[in-house]
TIKEMI-304647 format. One record per residue (C-alpha): z, y, x. Coordinates in steps of 0.1 Angstrom, whole numbers, padded with zeros to 4 digits, always signed. Each point is the difference from the previous one (the first is absolute). Layout:
# TIKEMI-304647
ZYX...
END
This chain:
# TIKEMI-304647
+1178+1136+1140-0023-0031-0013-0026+0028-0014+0001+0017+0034-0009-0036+0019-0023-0007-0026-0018+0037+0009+0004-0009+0039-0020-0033+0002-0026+0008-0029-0009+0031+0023-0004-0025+0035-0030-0018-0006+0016-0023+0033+0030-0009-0020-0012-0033-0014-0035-0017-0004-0015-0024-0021-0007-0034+0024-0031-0003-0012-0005-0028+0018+0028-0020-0019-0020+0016-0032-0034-0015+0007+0024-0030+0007+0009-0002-0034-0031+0009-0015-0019-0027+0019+0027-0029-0013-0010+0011-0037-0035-0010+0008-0035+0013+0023-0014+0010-0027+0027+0028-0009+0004+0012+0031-0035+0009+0002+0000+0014-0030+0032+0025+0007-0016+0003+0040-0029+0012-0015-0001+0016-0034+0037+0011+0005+0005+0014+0029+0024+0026-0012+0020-0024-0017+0036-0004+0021+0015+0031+0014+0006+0003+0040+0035+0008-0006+0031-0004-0020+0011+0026-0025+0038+0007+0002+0022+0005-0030+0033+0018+0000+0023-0018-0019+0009+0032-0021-0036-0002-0011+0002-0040-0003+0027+0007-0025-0012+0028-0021-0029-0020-0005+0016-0029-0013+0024+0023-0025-0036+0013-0012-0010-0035-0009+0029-0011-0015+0002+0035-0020-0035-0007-0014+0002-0035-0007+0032+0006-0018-0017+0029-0022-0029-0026-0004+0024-0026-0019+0008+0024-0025-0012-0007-0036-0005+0044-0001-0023-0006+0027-0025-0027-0013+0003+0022-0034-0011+0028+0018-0027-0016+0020-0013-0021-0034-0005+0037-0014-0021+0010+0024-0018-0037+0011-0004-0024-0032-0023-0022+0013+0016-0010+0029+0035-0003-0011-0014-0027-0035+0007-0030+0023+0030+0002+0020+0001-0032+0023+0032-0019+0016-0018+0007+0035+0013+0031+0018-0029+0007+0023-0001-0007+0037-0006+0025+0029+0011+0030-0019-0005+0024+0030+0023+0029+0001-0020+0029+0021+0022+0024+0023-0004+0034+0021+0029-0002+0023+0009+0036+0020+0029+0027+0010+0009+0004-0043+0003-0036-0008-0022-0033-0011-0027+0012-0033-0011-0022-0023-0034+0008+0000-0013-0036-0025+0007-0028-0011-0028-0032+0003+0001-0030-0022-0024-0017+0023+0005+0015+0029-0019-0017+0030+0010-0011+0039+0032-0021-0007-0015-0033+0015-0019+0023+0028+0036+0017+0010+0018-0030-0001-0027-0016+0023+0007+0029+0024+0036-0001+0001-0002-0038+0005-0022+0007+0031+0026+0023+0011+0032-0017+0000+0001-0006+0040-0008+0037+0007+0025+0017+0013+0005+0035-0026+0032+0026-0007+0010-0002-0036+0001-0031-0027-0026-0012-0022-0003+0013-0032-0007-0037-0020+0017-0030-0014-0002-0032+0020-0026-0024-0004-0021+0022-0021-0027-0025-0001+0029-0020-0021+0010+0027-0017-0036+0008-0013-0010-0034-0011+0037-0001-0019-0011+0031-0015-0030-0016-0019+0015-0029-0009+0030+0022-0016-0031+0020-0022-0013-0035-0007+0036-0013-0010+0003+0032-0025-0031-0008-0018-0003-0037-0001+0035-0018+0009+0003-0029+0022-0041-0010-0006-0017-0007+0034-0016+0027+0010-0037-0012+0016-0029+0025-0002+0003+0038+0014-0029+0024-0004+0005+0028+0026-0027+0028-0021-0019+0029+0009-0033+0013+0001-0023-0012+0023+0030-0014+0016-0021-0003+0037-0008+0033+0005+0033+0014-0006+0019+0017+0029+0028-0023-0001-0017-0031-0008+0020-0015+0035+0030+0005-0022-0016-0024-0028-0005-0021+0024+0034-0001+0010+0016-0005-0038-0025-0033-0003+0016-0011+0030+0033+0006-0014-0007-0019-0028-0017-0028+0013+0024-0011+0028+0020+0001-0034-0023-0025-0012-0009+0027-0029-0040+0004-0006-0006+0031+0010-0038+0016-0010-0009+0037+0011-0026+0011-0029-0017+0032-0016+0007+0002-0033-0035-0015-0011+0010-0032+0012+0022-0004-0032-0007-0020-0032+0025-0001-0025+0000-0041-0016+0015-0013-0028+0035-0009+0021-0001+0032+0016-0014+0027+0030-0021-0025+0029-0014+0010+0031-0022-0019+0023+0005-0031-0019+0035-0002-0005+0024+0011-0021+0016+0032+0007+0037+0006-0004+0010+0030+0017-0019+0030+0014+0011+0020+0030-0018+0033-0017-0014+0022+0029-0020+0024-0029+0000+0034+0000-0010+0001-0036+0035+0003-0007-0004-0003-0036-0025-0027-0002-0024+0021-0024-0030-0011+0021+0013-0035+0002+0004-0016-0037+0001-0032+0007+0032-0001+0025+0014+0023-0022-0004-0021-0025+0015-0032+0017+0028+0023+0011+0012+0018-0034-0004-0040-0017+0018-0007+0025-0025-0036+0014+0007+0010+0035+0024+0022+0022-0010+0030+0011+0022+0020+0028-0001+0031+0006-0009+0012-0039-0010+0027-0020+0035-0001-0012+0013+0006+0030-0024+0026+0010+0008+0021-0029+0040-0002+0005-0005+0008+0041-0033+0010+0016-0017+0024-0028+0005+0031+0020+0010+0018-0031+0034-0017+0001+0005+0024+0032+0002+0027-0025+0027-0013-0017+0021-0020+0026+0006+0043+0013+0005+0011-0030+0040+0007-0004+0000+0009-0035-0026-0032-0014+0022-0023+0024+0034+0012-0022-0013-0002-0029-0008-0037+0009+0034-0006+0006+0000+0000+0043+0027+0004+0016+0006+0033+0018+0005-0020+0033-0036-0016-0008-0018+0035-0007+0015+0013+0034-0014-0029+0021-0033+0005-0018-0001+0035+0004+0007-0002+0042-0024-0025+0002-0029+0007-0020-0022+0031-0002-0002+0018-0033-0033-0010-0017-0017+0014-0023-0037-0010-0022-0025+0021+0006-0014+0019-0032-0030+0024-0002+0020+0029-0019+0017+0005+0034-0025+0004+0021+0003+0033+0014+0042-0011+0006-0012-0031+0018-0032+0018+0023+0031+0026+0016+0025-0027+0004-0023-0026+0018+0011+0004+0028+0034-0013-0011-0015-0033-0015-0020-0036+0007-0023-0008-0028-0007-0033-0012-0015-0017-0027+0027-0017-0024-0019-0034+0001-0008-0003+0039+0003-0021+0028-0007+0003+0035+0001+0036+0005-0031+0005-0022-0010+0030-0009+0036+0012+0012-0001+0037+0010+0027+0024+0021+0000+0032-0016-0005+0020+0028-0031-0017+0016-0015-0004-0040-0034+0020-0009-0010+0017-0030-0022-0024-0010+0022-0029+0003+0026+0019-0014-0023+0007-0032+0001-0037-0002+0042-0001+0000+0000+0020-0026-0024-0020-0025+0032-0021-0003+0011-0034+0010+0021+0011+0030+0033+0007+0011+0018+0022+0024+0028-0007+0025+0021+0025+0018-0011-0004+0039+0020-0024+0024-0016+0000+0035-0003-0037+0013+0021-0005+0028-0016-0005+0036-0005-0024+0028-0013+0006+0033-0026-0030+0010-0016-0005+0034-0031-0023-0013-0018-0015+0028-0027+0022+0017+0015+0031-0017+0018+0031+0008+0038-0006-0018-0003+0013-0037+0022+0009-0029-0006-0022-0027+0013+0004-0039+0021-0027-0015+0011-0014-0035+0024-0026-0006-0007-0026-0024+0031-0025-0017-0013-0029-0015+0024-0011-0030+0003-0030-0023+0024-0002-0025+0023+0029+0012+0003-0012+0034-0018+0013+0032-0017-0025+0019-0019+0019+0026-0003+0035+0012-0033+0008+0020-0020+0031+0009-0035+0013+0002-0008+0024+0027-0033+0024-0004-0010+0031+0005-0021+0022-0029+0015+0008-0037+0007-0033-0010+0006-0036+0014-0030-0020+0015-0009-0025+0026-0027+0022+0018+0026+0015+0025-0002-0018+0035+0040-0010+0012+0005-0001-0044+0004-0023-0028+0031-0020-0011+0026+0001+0028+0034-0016+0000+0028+0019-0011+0033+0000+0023+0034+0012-0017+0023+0023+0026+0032+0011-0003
END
């Protein structure tokens, strides 16, 4: 019954609405200047509406991340992973990684796995949203613990607490490249504030803006000790210098390259649906059957089967084991020859297909529309915090589609 609800209001774009007044509220309060900047260089950010969960899907989804995080703590697992990653696995830090982003298709056959983020964005953006929401009237229950802004600051300090003990921590680093011209930069914005009403230092930098001293990793003239790492160099190869002050371990680094190797490598896809491998590890059979409902087989894509993979393409998405963002992610059905050529030089793997589910959206000054949706968990340390969609239309997820973006996920049923 919850999964037929769920179907009902997802296909009424009337159902529920964002107040996006009570948004811009919210937005506003965190400062003019980021509110301009989300008014204007974001305008797809925040949905129109709610998505709506069953709670048979709810569920599922949670068994899937407990299944994996259990498989993850096995000694078999890190062997296997070393094998095949060496350089990220030398240094294994305390820290567990925040954000890990667990990526779902939800429809009629279930919730599907379709990857797994080590530093997976929107967390401070969705919690902003469901803040500016709590008044509005909606069917369902939100999908998040309370006082997530709480709950996210406790989670930093716990990765500090791991590394360094009861030190004070002072200085945080939140790192990417060219950190103001990034997408979600507002969300940067929003950590610093986090921090700082925390009265933690908080500095958004690019990576150039690093100088490793004698005591350690600085930044901006002041010693660093933790970075909030927003990289998509997942392995640090084209930054030696944090990698350096992470694997000598002079400042702490969350997420890791540690951590990306044992979750978000999308070659661990391959073997998390593989029954056999997963035995052989020593998984329980009640483990294997949650990952195998849960998860679509993949498989790495080699050039010796090319003419197998070119008549089953239609059955598969294609993406490249070390992406992010949907980048040069591919549905088999809609891929051309020449791109396919590409696939096949290696580098890629395959996922059996698990349509998105749907949400109809009425954005203003459009005709009503039916939208895609994926549903992203945001874990720390086992432990769901939040639950949040992204609502789009095209092959993969964006913030180009008007009545889209991250919209507030409501639990029926």
């Amino acid at each position: 019954m919850s999964a037929e609800l769920a179907a009902k209001l997802n296909g009424d774009c009337h159902a529920a609405v964002v107040d996006r007044g009570a948004l811009d509220r919210a937005l506003r309060a965190q400062g003019e200047e980021l509110y301009r900047r989300v008014s204007e260089q974001c305008p797809h950010l925040f949905a129109a509406v709610p998505l709506f969960v069953s709670a048979a899907h709810m569920a599922q989804m949670r068994a899937v991340v407990e299944a994996v995080e259990r498989v993850v703590a096995m000694p078999a697992w890190h062997a296997a992973v070393q094998q095949r990653s060496p350089g990220m696995t030398q240094y294994a830090p305390r820290a567990r990684g925040v954000f890990f982003g667990y990526d779902f298709h939800l429809n009629a056959d279930g919730a599907h796995l379709i990857e797994i983020n080590t530093n997976a964005g929107g967390a401070l953006l969705n919690a902003l949203l469901l803040q500016s929401q709590r008044d509005v009237e909606m069917p369902g229950t939100v999908a998040a613990c309370e006082d997530l802004q709480q709950v996210f600051l406790d989670m930093f300090r716990n990765e500090w607490r791991l590394e360094r003990g009861d030190a004070p921590l002072q200085t945080v680093v939140i790192l990417d490249e060219r950190p103001q011209e990034q997408y979600l930069y507002p969300e940067f914005v929003l950590v610093q504030q986090l921090f700082e009403r925390a009265g933690i230092a908080a500095l958004i930098a690019d990576p150039s803006e690093l100088q490793m001293h004698s005591d350690g990793l600085h930044c901006q003239g002041r010693k660093v000790d933790l970075v909030y790492n927003r990289l998509t160099d997942f392995s640090l190869q084209q930054h030696p210098l944090l990698n350096e002050a992470c694997s000598s371990n002079q400042v702490v680094l969350t997420p890791h390259p540690h951590a990306y190797a044992l979750y978000a490598d999308k070659r661990n896809l391959e073997l998390l649906t593989e029954a056999d491998s997963l035995r052989a590890m020593g998984v329980a059979d009640s483990t294997i059957a949650v990952l195998q409902a849960g998860i679509p087989q993949a498989r790495v894509v080699r050039m010796d089967d090319s003419e197998h993979w070119w008549r089953e393409r239609k059955q598969w998405f294609f993406k490249p084991a070390s992406g992010f963002g949907s980048k040069g992610a591919y549905r088999g059905d809609k891929v051309t020859q020449r791109v396919f050529a590409e696939i096949m030089q290696g580098g890629y793997i395959a996922q059996r297909m698990a349509s998105p589910g749907e949400r109809m959206v009425c954005a203003e000054g459009a005709e009503p529309a039916v939208v895609k949706s994926d549903v992203r968990c945001y874990v720390y340390n086992e432990q769901v915090q939040l639950v949040a969609a992204r609502l789009y239309q095209g092959q993969t997820t964006n913030f180009r589609t008007a009545g889209g973006g991250f919209a507030p996920v409501r639990i029926v049923g």
